[in-house]
C-alpha positions in Angstrom: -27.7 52.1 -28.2 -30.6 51.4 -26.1 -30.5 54.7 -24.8 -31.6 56.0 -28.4 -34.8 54.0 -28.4 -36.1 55.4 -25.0 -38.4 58.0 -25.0 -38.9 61.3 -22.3 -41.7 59.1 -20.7 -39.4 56.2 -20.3 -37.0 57.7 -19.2 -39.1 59.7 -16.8 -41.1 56.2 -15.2 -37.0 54.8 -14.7 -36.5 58.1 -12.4 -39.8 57.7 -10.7 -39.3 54.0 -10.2 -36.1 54.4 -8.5 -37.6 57.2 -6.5 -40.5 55.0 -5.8 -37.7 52.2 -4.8 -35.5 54.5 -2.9 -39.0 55.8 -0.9 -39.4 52.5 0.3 -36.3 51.9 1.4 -36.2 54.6 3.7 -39.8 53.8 4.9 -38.5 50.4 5.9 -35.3 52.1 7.8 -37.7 54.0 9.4 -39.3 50.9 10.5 -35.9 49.2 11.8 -35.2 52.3 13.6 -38.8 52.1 15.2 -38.0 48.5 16.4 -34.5 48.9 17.5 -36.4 51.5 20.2 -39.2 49.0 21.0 -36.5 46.0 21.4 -34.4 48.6 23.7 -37.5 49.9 26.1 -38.5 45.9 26.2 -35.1 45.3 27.1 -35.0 48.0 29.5 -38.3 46.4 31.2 -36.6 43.1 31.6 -33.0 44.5 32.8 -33.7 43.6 36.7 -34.3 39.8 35.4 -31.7 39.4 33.1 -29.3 41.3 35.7 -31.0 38.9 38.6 -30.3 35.7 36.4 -26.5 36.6 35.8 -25.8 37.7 38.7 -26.8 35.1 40.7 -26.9 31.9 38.5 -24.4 32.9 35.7 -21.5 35.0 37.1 -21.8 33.8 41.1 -18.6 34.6 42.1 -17.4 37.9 40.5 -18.8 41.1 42.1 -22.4 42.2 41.7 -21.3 46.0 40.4 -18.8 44.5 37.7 -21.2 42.3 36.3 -24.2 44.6 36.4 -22.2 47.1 34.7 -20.6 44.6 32.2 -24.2 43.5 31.1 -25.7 46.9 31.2 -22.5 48.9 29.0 -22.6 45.8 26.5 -26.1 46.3 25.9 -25.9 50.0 25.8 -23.2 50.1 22.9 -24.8 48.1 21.1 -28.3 49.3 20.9 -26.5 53.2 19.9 -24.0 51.4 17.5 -26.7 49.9 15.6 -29.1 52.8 15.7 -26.3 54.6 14.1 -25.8 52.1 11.5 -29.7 52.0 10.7 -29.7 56.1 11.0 -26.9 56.7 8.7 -28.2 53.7 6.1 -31.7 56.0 6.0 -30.2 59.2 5.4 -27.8 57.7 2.3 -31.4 56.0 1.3 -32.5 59.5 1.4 -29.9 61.0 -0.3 -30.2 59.0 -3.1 -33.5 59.6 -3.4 -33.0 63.4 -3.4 -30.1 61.8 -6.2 -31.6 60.3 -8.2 -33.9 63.7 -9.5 -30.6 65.9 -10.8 -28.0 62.8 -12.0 -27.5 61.9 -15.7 -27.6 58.1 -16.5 -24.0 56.6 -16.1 -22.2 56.6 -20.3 -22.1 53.3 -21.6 -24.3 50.6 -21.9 -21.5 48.3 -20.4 -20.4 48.4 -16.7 -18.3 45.8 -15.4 -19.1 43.0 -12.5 -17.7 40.0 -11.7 -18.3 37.9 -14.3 -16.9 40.4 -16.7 -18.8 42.8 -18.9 -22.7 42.6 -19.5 -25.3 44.9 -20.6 -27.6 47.0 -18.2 -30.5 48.6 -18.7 -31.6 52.7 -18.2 -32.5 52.1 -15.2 -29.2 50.3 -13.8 -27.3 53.1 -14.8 -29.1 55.9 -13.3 -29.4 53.5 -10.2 -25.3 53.9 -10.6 -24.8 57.0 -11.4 -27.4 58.1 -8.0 -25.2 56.0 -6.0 -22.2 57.7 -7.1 -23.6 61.3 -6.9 -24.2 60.0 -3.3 -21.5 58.6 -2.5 -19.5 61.8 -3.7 -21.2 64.2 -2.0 -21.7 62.4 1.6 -18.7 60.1 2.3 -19.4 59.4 5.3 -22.8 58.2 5.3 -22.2 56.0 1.9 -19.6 53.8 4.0 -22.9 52.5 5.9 -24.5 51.7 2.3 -22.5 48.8 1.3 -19.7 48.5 4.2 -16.7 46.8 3.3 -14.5 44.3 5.6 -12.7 47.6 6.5 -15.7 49.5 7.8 -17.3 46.1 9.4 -13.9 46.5 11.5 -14.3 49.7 12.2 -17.7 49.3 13.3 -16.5 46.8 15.1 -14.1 49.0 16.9 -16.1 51.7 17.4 -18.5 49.0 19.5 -15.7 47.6 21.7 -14.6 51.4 22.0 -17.8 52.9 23.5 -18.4 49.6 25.3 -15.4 50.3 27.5 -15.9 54.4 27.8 -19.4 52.5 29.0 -18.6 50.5 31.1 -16.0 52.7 33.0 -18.1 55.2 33.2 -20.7 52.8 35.0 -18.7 51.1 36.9 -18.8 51.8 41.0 
């Protein structure tokens, strides 16, 4: 019904809206990804410390090469597991911004959530139907969107994974 009173102009500020909103988000990705290589060059310049610290105070009794390489592969996989995560989540923020131009607004002025039906507005279900056009046509960047338990495993996985090819790799 409420799709009957909007006009072409309405409906044409809902699109650039979202685009507006979708613009932003992948300006402040951009950001994350920005700081994620500032934190890892900082780290990088305090390495010899942090190494100097658990080597000598922390870990005094294990081997200087395991625990050097320990520190150094944990650190590693995780500063390129997360840039992943924060690259893939801008390219799906881009996607849907290049999304949200072509879809048509989801059918249906009711789409359900957890407390049952409720009414959403134009812009909700173009917001919806962008994410599914998305999600469609790049699977595997929409699992970094909204990750479920399964994928926060996986992630998870994937981080323990490289750690180890890491660390033996490193190791002397």
């Amino acid at each position: 019904m409420e799709e009957l009173r909007l006009s072409a102009k309405d409906k044409q500020d809902a699109r650039m809206a979202l685009l507006r909103y979708y613009s932003s988000e992948c300006v402040a990705h951009g950001a994350y990804l920005a700081a994620l290589a500032v934190g890892f060059f900082g780290l990088a310049q305090a390495t010899p410390h942090i190494l100097e610290f658990a080597t000598g105070i922390v870990f005094p009794t294990l081997p200087e090469g395991l625990v050097e390489s320990f520190i150094l592969s944990l650190t590693l996989a995780t500063f390129i597991l997360f840039f992943i995560y924060v690259l893939g989540r801008t390219v799906f923020w881009r996607h849907l911004a290049s999304a949200v131009l072509v879809v048509k607004p989801k059918g249906g002025s009711h789409i359900g959530s957890e407390q049952g039906k409720t009414t959403v507005t134009f812009l909700k279900q173009l917001h919806e139907a962008s994410v599914d056009y998305a999600k469609r046509k790049h699977r595997i960047w929409a699992k970094l969107h909204n990750p479920n338990r399964g994928s926060l495993t996986l992630i998870w996985i994937d981080l323990f994974v490289l750690f180890l090819i890491i660390f033996v790799l490193s190791f002397p």
